[in-house]
Steps between C-alpha positions, in 0.01 A plus 500: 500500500163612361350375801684712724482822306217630635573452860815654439366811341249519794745497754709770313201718466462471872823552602523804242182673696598508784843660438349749196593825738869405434442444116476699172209587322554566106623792380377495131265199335484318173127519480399363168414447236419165516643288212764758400833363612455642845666138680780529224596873634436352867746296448775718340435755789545236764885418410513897559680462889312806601151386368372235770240266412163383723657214773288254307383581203467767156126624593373572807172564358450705791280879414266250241397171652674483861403848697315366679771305703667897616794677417745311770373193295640613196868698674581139611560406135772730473866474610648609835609885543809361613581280246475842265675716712792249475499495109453917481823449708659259243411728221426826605156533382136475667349131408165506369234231567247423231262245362291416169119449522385550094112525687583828668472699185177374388289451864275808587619554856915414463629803407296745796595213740867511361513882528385500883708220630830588272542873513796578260479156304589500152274253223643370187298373252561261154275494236511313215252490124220444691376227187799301619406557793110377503668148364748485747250559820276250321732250476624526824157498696446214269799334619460575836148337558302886525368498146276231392466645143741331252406761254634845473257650300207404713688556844536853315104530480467415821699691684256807497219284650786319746609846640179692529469679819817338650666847544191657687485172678883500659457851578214451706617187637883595559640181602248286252679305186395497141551154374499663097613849604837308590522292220242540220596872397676431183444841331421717818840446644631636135359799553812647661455833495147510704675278764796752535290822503335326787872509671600836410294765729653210777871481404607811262611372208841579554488181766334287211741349296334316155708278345444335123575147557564477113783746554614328867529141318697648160750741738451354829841665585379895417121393680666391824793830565118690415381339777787536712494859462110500604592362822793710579707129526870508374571251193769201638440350127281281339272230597458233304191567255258188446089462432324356744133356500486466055226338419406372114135533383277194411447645199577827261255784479348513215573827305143626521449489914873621532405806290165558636700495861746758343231726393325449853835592679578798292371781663658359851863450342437850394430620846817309613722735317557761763612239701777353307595843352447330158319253290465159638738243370231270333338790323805581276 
């Protein structure tokens, strides 16, 4: 079966370009961040009847690393318009299409590309305590054959010397790729709040929603109807609630780095505050 998997997904990629007139494109986008339950709300949304899913998979990865391929490219992901006119018949409600790409919050160029190709879309973004965080990203690159760097700490001191010049270097290169900007940014991509003032002279923050993913995993049930009402999408009850994509660390922090990383991300988590309309979760 592995064999065949990528022919398969070829000839569904195909076959989904050259009928993308007669398909959806995404009316709102779980765009990051990455490493802050964003597959675990994917997943709840996707039992939703009126929330349809990418043909093939969660992330399309489409306004960071794929523009390049064109916008009928990435339409052909999407379901037909006449498989959701049949379900807003069933249930008397417009059917949204939407996909989860955690990259599109952090790349330099996703959100102005997002903005001109989906006029009217609406973002929602997780964030977690971006410590827990920096572990989690590191462990997962680690896992995942990017990182090369078995320890934290020094993958930490790194990064600054990894990531130099990679934003100037995507913007003037728009459909370039940044081995370390994707997976290396273990404390940049915990800096929520620059990443979402980036997004708001683009969106309006009343079509950003930011979600604490603390808060979504201890009342998943009260995080998801919030959601619901963001997209105007009646509640037809609840999903079942799971987390997707845990991963343990090698190792604990030791109490020194995880406190020097708390006093690093202090003035950002205070900068997040507008945003959640409150104090973070992992600051109380």
């Amino acid at each position: 079966m592995k064999v065949m998997k990528q022919p398969v997904l070829s000839v569904s990629r195909t076959a989904g370009r050259f009928t993308s007139s007669v398909r959806l494109l995404p009316s709102f986008l779980i765009v990051g961040a990455q490493r802050c339950g964003t597959t675990s709300l994917y997943r709840a949304l996707t039992q939703h009847p009126l929330l349809l899913k990418p043909v093939l998979h969660k992330g399309v990865h489409y306004f960071d690393v794929g523009y390049s391929r064109g916008l009928p490219w990435y339409q052909g992901h999407f379901p037909l318009r006449m498989q959701a006119a049949l379900l807003g018949g069933r249930y008397g409600a417009r059917p949204l299409a939407f996909e989860s790409s955690p990259y599109y919050l952090f790349h330099p160029l996703a959100g102005e590309r997002i903005a001109a190709d989906l006029p009217g879309v609406k973002l929602i973004v997780l964030v977690r305590d971006p410590v827990e965080r920096a572990c989690s990203a590191h462990a997962h690159e680690l896992a995942r054959g990017f990182e090369t760097e078995s320890n934290f700490e020094y993958a930490v001191e790194l990064e600054a010397r990894r990531l130099a010049g990679a934003e100037e270097g995507l913007r003037a290169r728009p459909y370039s790729t940044h081995q370390s900007h994707r997976h290396h940014a273990y404390l940049a991509r915990g800096r929520y709040a620059a990443q979402l003032d980036r997004l708001e002279p683009l969106f309006g923050r009343d079509r950003i929603l930011v979600i604490d993913s603390h808060r979504f995993f201890a009342e998943p049930e009260r995080t998801y109807d919030r959601v619901l009402d963001f997209l105007g999408v009646p509640r037809l009850g609840y999903p079942a609630f799971e987390r997707h994509n845990g991963r343990s660390l090698p190792r604990p922090l030791p109490d020194s780095v995880r406190q020097a990383l708390r006093d690093h991300f202090e003035v950002y988590d205070t900068q997040l505050i507008p945003w959640l309309d409150g104090e973070p979760s992992w600051r109380r």
